[in-house]
C-alpha positions in Angstrom: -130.0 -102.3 -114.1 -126.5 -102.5 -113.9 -125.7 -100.7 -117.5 -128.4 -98.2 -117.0 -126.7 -97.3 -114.3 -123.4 -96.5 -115.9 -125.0 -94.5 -118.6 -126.8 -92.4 -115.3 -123.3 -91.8 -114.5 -121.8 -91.3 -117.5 -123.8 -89.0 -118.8 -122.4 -86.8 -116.2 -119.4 -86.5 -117.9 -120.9 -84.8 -120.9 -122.4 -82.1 -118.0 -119.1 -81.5 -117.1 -117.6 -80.9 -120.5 -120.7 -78.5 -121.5 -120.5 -76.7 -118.4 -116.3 -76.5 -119.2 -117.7 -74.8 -122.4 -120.3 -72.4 -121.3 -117.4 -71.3 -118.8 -114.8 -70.7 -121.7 -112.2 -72.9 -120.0 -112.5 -75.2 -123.7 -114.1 -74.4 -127.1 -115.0 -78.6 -127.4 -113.6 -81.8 -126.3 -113.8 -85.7 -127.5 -113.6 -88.0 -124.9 -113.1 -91.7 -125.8 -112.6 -94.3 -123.1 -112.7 -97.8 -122.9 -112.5 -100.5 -119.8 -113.0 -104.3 -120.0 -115.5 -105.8 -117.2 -116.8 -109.0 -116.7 -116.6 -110.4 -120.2 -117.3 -107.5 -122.1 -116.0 -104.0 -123.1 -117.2 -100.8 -121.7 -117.3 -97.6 -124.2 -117.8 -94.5 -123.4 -117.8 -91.8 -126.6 -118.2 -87.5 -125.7 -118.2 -85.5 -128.5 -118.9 -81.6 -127.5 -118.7 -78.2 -128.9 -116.7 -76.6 -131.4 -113.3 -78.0 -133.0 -113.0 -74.4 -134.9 -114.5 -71.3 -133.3 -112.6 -68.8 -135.8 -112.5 -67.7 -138.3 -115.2 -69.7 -138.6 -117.2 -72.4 -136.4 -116.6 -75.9 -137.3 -118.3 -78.4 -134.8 -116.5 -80.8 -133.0 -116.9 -84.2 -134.2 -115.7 -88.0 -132.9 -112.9 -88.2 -136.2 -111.1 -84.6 -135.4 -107.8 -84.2 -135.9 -105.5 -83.0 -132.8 -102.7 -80.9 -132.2 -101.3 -83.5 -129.8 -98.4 -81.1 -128.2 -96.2 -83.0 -125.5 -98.1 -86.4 -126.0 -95.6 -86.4 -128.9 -93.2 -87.6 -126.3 -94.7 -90.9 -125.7 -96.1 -91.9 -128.9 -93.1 -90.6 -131.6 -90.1 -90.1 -129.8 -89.8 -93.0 -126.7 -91.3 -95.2 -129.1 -88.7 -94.7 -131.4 -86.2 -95.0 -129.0 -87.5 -98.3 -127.2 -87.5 -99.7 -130.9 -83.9 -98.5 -131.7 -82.9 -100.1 -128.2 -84.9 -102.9 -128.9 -82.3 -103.8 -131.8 -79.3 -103.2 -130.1 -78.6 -99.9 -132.2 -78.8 -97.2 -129.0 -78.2 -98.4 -125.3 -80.1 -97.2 -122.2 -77.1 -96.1 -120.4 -74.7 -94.5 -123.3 -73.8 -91.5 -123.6 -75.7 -89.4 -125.5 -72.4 -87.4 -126.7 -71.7 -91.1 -128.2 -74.4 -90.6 -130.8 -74.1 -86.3 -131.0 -70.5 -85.7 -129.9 -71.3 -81.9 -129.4 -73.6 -82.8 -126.8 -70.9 -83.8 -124.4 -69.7 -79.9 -123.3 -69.8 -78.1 -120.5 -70.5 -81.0 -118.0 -72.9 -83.0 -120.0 -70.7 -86.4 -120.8 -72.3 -88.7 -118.6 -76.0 -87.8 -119.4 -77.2 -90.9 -121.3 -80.7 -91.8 -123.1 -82.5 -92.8 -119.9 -81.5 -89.5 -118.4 -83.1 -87.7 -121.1 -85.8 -89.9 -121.0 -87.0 -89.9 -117.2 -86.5 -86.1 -117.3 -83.5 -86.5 -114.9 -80.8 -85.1 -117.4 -80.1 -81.6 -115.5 -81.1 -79.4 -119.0 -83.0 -76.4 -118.2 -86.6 -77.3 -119.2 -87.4 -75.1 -121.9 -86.2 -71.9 -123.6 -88.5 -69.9 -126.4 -85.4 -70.5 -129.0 -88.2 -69.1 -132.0 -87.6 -65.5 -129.9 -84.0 -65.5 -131.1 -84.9 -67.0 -134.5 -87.7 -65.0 -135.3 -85.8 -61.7 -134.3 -82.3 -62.7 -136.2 -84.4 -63.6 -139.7 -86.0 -59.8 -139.2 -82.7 -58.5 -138.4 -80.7 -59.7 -141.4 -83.9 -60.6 -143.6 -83.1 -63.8 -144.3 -85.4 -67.3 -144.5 -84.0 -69.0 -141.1 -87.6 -70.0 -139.1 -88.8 -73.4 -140.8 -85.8 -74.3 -142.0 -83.3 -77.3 -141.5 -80.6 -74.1 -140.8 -83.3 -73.4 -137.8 -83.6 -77.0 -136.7 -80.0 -77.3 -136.4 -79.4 -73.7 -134.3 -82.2 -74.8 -131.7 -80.3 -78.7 -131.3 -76.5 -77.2 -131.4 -78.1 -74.5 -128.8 -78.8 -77.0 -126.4 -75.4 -79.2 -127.2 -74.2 -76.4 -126.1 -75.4 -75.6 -122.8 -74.4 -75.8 -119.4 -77.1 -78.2 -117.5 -78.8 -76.4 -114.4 -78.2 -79.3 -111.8 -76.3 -82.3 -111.7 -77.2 -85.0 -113.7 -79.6 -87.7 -111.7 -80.2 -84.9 -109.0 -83.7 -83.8 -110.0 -86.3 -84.8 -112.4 -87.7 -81.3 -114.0 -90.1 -82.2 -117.1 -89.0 -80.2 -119.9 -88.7 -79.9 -123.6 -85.2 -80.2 -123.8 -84.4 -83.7 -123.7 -86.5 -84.5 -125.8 -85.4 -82.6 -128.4 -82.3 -83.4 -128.5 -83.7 -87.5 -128.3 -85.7 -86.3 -131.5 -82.1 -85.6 -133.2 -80.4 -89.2 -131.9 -83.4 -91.1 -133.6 -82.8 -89.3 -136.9 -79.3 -89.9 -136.4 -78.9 -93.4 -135.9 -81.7 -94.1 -138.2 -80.7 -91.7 -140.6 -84.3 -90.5 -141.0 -86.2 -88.0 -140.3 -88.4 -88.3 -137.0 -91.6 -88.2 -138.9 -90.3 -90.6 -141.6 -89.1 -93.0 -138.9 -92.0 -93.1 -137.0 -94.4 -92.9 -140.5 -92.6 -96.2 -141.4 -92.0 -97.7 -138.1 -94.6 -97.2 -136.2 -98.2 -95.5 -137.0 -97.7 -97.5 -140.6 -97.3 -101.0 -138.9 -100.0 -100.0 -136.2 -102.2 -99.0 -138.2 -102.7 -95.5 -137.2 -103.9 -94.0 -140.4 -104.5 -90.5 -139.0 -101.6 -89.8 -137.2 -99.2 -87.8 -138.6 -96.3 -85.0 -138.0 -97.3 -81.7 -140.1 -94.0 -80.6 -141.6 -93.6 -76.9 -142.7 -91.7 -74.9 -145.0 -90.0 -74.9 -148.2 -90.8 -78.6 -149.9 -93.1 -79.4 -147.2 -96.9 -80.3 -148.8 -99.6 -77.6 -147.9 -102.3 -79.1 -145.9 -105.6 -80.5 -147.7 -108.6 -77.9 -147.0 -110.5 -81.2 -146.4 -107.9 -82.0 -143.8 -107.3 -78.7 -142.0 -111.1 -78.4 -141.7 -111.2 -81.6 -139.3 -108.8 -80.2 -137.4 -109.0 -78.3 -134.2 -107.7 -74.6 -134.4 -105.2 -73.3 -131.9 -104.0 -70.4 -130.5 -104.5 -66.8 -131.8 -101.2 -66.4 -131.8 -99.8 -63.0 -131.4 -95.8 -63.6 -132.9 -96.6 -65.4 -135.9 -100.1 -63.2 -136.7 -102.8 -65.9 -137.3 -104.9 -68.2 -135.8 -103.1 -71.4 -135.9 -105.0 -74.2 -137.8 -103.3 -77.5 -138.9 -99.5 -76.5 -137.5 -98.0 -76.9 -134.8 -98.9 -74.8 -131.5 -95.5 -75.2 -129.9 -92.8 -72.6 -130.9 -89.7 -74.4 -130.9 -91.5 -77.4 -132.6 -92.8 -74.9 -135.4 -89.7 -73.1 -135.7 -87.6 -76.5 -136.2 -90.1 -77.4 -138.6 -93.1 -78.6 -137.3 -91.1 -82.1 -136.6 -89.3 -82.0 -133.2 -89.0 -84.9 -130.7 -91.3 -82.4 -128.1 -93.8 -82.1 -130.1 -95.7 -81.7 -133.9 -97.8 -84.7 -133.7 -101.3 -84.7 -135.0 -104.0 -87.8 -134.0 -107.5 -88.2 -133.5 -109.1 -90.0 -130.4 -109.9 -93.1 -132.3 -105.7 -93.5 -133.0 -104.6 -92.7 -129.9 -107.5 -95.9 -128.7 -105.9 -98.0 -131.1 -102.4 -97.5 -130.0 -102.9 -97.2 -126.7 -104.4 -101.6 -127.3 -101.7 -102.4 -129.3 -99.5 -101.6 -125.4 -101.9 -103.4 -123.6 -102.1 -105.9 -126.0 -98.3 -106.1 -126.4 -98.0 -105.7 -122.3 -99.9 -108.7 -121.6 -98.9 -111.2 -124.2 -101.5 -111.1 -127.0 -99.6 -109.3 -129.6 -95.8 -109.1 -130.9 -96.3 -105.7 -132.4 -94.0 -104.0 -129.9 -91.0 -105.7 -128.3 -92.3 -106.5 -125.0 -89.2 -106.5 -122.6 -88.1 -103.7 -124.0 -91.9 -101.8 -123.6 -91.7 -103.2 -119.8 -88.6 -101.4 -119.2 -89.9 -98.6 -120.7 -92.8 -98.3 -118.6 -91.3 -98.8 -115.3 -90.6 -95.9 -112.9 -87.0 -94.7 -112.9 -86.6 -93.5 -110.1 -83.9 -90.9 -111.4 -83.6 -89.5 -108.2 -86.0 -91.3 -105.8 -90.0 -90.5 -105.2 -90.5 -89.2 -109.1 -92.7 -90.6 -111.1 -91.7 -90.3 -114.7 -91.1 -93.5 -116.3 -89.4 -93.7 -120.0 -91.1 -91.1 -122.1 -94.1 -91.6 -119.6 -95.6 -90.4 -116.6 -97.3 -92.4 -114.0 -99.7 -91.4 -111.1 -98.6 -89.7 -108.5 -101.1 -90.2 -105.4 -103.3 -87.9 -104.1 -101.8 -85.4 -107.1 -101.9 -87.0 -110.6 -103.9 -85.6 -113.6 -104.8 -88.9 -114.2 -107.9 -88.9 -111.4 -108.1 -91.2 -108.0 -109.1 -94.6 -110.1 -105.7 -95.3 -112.2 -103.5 -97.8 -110.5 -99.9 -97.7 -109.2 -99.5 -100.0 -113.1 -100.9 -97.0 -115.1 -99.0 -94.4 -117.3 -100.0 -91.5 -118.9 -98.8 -88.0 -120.3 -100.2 -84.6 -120.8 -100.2 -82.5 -123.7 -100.3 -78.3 -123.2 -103.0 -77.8 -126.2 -105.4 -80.0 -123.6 -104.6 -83.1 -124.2 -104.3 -86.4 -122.4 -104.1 -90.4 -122.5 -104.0 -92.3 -119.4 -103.3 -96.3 -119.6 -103.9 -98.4 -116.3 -101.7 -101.7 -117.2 -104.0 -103.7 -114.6 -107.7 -102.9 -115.3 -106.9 -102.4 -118.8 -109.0 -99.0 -118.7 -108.0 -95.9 -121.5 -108.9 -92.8 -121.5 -108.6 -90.3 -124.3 -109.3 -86.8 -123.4 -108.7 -84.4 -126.3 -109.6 -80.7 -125.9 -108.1 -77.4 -127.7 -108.1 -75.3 -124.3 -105.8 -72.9 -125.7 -107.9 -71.8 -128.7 -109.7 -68.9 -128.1 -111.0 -69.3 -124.7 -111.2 -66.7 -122.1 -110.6 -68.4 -119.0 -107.2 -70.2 -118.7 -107.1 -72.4 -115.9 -104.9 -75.2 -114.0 -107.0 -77.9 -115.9 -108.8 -79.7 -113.3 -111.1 -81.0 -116.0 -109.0 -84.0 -116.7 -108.9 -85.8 -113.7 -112.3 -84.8 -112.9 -113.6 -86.4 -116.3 -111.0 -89.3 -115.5 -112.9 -90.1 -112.3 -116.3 -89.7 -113.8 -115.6 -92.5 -116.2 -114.2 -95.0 -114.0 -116.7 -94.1 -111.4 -119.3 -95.2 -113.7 -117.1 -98.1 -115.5 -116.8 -99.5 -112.0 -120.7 -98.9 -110.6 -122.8 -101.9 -109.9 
């Protein structure tokens, strides 16, 4: 009775999602959750409409490929970071002008790592730096977008800005920080981003199909096979095309398709399998992380008081969190603008994996309700009985 009872209720989720799609707030969505209860493990798979709409229709299927966006964040950049820390290499509380000198002008000395980190370092939150680009190479015709010349304009832009509040006065989620975190990792690892985390992190954890999607000169074309298991993007107006296997963001494609904001690519299935390893890791059945150093990262700042952003993560905020009403105080998330999400709730153990492409194609563009309403359809039904 009990388990025909959660189907009952899950199978509202997939309602929601089709009705999501007849509505043209998404083309298709997989949803992937999982919850332990009572001795075994709830699962919950939703697989609907289309991963490709044009320029042609591809259905949506449980193995596609993602243009994760800002989720990026968590899984590349603060877990690069935590891992440098980890060995003693960066420190919490240095100054980030102690690994990028240049980054130390205009009133910017004392931001260090966590500032960047909980959002709190007083950077303005994003600027379309590809406008600039994009108009200088048609200006003087030269290659400059894609290119490690571009890469470096966009992080010696920001070096060189003046912050728009104090540091530790606000917490304003942005781009920005992260960024320029993308640029310490390479530079104290002297690696690229996507190299570093290739070899340090999806390799080890097994995360075959997640990847970075570098572009330009030297950079491997994508596999047909590949590109057609992955979600299409936005028709996008500035670069001509419908965007298929690169990188949505701008800045990220302009830089090169590998920036410490965004450029990763991940099915539902990896992001599962990473999101165990951290509970596995969080409560003592696997070394594959360092533990302290994932507890620190995980724990709210507080960078001024009453935010919620932890390292590199969010967490819920009550009554307001995209996360839904069933995620504990001892969850963390994070939110990706293509439409996607993973939420992790450190006490029940419950993930949820909510990967849409909301900005390909669709004709309604909306505040995104549809997350924390699926959240709570879930977890309502993991929960019933």
């Amino acid at each position: 009775m009990k388990h025909s009872l959660i189907q009952r209720k899950l199978a509202r989720v997939d309602r929601v999602l089709d009705k999501a799609i007849a509505s043209a707030e998404i083309p298709g969505a997989v949803v992937f959750a999982r919850m332990p209860r009572e001795g075994e493990v709830l699962e919950h798979w939703s697989v609907r409409g289309n991963a490709v709409v044009r320029p042609e229709r591809i259905p949506m299927r449980a193995d596609t490929i993602f243009d994760l966006a800002s989720l990026t964040k968590p899984l590349a950049t603060a877990t690069a970071t935590m891992l440098l820390v980890d060995e003693g290499r960066l420190g919490l509380d240095d100054p980030v002008s102690k690994v990028l000198p240049q980054f130390g002008d205009r009133g910017k000395e004392t931001v260090t790592l966590r500032h960047l980190l909980a959002h709190s370092a007083g950077l303005k939150p994003w600027r379309p730096f590809y406008e600039a680009l994009a108009e200088r190479e048609r200006k003087t015709g030269d290659k400059l977008l894609c290119t490690a010349a571009a890469k470096e304009t966009v992080i010696e832009r920001i070096c060189r800005s003046a912050p728009v509040h104090e540091v530790g006065e606000a917490a304003v989620y942005g781009d920005l920080d992260f960024i320029i975190l993308g640029a310490v990792v390479e530079a104290v690892s002297r690696k690229t981003l996507d190299a570093f985390c290739a070899e340090r992190i999806f390799g080890p954890l097994g995360l075959d199909e997640t990847r970075f999607a570098p572009l330009g000169d030297g950079a491997p074309e994508l596999p047909d096979a590949l590109r057609r298991r992955t979600a299409a993007t936005e028709n996008c107006p500035w670069r001509g095309r419908i965007l298929w296997g690169e990188v949505h963001d701008g800045n990220a494609w302009a830089m090169g398709g590998v920036a410490g904001h965004a450029g990763l690519f991940a099915t539902a299935g990896d992001l599962m399998d990473y999101a165990q390893v951290l509970l596995d890791v969080w409560h003592g059945r696997s070394e594959a992380l360092p533990r302290e150093a994932l507890a620190t990262f995980f724990s709210r700042q507080e960078i001024p008081e009453d935010t919620s952003f932890a390292l590199g993560w969010d967490t819920p905020t009550p009554g307001a969190s995209m996360s839904g009403a069933h995620f504990s105080a001892s969850s963390v998330g994070h939110l990706g603008f293509t439409g996607t999400s993973l939420w992790i709730d450190l006490e029940s153990e419950a993930v949820v994996v909510m990967l849409t492409n909301r900005v390909h194609l669709v004709e309604k563009r909306s505040p995104f309700k549809l997350r924390p309403q699926v959240h709570d359809l879930i977890l309502d039904a993991f929960l019933a009985g």
